[in-house]
C-alpha positions as CSV (number, residue, x, y, z in Angstrom):
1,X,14.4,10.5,-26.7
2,X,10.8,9.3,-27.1
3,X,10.0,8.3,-30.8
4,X,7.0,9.8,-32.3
5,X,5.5,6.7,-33.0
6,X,5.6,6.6,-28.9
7,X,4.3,9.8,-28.4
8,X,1.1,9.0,-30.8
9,X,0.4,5.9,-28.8
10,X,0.1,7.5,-25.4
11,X,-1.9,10.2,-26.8
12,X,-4.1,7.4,-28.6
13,X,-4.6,5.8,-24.6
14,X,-5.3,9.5,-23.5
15,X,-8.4,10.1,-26.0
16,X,-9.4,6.2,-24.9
17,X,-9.5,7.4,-21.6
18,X,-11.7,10.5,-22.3
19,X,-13.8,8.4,-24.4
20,X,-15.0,5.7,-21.8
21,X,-16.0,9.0,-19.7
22,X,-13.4,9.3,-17.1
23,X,-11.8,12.5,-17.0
24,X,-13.4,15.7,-18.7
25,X,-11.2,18.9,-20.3
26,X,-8.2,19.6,-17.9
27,X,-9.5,17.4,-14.7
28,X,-6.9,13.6,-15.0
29,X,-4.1,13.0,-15.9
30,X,-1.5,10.2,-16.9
31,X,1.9,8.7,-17.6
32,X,3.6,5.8,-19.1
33,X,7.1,4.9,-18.5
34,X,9.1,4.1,-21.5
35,X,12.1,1.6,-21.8
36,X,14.7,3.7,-21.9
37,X,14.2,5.6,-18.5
38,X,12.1,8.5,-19.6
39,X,8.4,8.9,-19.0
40,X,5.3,10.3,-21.0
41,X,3.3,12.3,-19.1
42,X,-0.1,14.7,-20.1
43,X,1.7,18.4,-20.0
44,X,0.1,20.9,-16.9
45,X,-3.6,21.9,-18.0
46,X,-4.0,19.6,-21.3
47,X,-7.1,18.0,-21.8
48,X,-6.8,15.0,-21.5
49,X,-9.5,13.6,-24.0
50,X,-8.4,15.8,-26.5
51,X,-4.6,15.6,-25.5
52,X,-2.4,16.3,-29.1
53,X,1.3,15.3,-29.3
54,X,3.0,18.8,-28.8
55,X,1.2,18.9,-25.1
56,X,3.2,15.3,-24.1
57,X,5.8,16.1,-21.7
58,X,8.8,14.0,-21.9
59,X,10.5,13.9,-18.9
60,X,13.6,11.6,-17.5
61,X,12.4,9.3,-14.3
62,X,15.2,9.3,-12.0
63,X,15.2,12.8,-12.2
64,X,12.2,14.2,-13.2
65,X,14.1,16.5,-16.0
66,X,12.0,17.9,-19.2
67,X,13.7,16.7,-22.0
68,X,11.3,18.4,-24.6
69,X,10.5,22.0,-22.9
70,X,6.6,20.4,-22.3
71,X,5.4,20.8,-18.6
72,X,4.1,18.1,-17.0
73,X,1.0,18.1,-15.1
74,X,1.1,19.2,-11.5
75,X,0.6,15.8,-10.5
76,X,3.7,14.7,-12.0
77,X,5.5,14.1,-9.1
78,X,3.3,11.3,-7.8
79,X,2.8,9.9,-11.3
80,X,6.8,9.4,-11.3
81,X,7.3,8.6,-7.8
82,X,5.3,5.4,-7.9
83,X,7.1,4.4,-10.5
84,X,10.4,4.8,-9.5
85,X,9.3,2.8,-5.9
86,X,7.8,0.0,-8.0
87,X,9.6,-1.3,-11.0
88,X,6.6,-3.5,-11.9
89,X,4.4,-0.3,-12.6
90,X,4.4,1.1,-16.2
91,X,1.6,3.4,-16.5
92,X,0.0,5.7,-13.5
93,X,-3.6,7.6,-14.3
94,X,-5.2,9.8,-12.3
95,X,-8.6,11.4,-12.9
96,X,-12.4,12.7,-11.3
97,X,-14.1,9.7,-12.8
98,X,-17.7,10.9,-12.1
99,X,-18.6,8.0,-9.4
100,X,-15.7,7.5,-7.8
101,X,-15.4,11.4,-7.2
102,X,-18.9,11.3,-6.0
103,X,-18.0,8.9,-3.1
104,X,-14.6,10.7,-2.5
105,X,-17.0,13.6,-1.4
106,X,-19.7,11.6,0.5
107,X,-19.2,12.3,4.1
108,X,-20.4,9.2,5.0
109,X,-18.9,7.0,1.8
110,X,-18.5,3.1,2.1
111,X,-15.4,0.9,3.7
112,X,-15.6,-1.4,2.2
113,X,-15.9,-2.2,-2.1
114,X,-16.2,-5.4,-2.3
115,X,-19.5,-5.5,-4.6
116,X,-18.2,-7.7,-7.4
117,X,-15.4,-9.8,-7.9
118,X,-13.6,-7.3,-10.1
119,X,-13.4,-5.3,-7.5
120,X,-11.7,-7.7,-4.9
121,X,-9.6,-9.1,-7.7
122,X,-8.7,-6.1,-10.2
123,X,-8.7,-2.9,-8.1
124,X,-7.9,-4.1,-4.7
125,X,-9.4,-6.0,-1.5
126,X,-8.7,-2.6,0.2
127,X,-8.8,0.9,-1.2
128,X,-6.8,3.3,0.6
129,X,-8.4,6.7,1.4
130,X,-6.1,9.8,1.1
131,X,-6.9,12.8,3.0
132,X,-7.6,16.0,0.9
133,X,-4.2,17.8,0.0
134,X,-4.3,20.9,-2.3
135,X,-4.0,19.1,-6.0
136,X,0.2,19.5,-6.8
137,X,1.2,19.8,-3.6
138,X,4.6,17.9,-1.9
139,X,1.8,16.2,0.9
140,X,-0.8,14.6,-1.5
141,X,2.0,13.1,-3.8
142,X,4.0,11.8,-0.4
143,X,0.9,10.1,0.4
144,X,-0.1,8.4,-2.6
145,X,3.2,7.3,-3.1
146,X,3.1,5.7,0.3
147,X,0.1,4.3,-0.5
148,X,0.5,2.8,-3.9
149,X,3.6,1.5,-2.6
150,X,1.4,-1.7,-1.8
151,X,-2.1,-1.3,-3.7
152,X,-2.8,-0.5,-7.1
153,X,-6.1,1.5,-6.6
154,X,-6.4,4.7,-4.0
155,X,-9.4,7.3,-3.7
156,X,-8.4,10.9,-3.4
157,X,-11.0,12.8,-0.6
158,X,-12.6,15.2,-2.3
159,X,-10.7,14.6,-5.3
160,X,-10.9,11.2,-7.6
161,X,-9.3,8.2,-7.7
162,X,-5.7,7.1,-9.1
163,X,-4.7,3.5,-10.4
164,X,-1.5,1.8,-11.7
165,X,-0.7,-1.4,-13.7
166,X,2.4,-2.9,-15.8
167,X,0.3,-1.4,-18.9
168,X,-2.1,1.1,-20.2
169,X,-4.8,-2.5,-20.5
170,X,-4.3,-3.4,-17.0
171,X,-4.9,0.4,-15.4
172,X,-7.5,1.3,-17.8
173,X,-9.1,-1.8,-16.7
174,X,-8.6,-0.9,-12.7
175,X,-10.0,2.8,-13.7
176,X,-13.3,1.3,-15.1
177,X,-13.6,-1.2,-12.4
178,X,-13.0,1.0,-9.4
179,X,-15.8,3.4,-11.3
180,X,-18.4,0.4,-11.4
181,X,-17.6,-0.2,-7.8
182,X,-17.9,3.3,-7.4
183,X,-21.4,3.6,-9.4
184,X,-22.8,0.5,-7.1
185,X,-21.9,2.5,-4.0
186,X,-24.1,5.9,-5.2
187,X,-27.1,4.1,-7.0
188,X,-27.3,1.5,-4.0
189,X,-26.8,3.6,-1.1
190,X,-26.7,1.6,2.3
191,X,-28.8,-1.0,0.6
192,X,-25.5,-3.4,-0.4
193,X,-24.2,-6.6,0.4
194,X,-20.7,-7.1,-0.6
195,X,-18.5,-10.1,-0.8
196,X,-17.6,-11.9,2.1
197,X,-14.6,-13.0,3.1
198,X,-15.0,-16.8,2.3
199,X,-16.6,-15.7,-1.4
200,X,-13.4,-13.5,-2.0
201,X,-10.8,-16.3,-0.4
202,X,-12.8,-18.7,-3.1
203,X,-12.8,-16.3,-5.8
204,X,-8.2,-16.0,-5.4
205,X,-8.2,-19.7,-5.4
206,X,-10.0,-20.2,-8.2
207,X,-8.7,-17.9,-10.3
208,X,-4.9,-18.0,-9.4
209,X,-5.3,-21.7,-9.7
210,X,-6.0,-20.8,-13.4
211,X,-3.4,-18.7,-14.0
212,X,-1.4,-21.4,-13.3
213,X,-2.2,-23.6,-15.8
């Protein structure tokens, strides 16, 4: 069973998460996957940046069983599903960032988000773009499952955005990324000029060439 000491920490990255502005009262929510085959996740309607330690649901991954009578949130199905379809993912959040849920309502919202290189290298070349489902339901969580199976970063229509990463750093990083992109994309309208495809090629080879060193 999760320790306490676990339980403090993801409700530490939940406040962090609230404090950098992404996710207001109930809207967002996350989970972290634990060694031992159970999961974190924010319990159904917690607040996310005020999120205490008797609203944590602990729940078993494989099959989704509450181990400590907490709810999960409604979302907990996609939050567990991307996990169990890629073993490299640790920690799944999901929230109404105020940007990025601005362009996931624009009718006419960019394609492409290539402003910066944090956003070709961090969040994703490509950002998927998930029809509106009801929030909960069996359809959105099939989809972003299917779509995470192979990006890190999707946009929900009419709805936010969701990231993953092998650990609470690397999401929360994706999360504030994607929102900058996301800022760009409102403040500049149709007056942008994003990366092209020789600046992003040069921008992988430079930088995976210093990774591996």
């Amino acid at each position: 069973m999760a320790t306490y000491k676990q339980i403090e920490e993801f409700v530490r990255q939940a406040r962090r998460v609230g404090d950098a502005g992404l996710t207001i009262c109930s809207s967002g929510n996350l989970s972290w996957r634990l060694p031992d085959g159970e999961v974190l996740l924010s319990g159904t309607g917690s607040w996310v940046p005020e999120l205490t330690a008797d609203r944590v649901s602990v729940c078993r991954l494989e099959s989704g069983e509450i181990l400590n009578g907490v709810r999960p949130s409604m979302e907990s199905t996609f939050h567990m599903g991307v996990m169990r379809r890629r073993p490299d993912v640790n920690v799944v959040l999901h929230f109404q960032s105020p940007y990025a849920t601005a362009v996931a309502c624009m009718d006419n919202r960019p394609t492409n988000f290539n402003f910066t290189a944090e956003m070709a290298l961090h969040v994703g070349e490509e950002i998927p773009m998930i029809p509106y489902f009801r929030p909960g339901s069996p359809q959105l969580a099939e989809h972003v499952i299917e779509a995470m199976a192979e990006h890190n970063s999707v946009m929900l229509l009419k709805h936010g955005q969701v990231v993953c990463g092998k650990d609470f750093d690397q999401a929360f990083e994706r999360a504030m990324f994607f929102e900058m992109g996301c800022r760009i994309a409102v403040l500049n309208g149709n007056n942008v000029d994003p990366l092209t495809r020789n600046e992003i090629d040069d921008l992988e080879s430079y930088f995976l060439g210093k990774e591996g060193k």
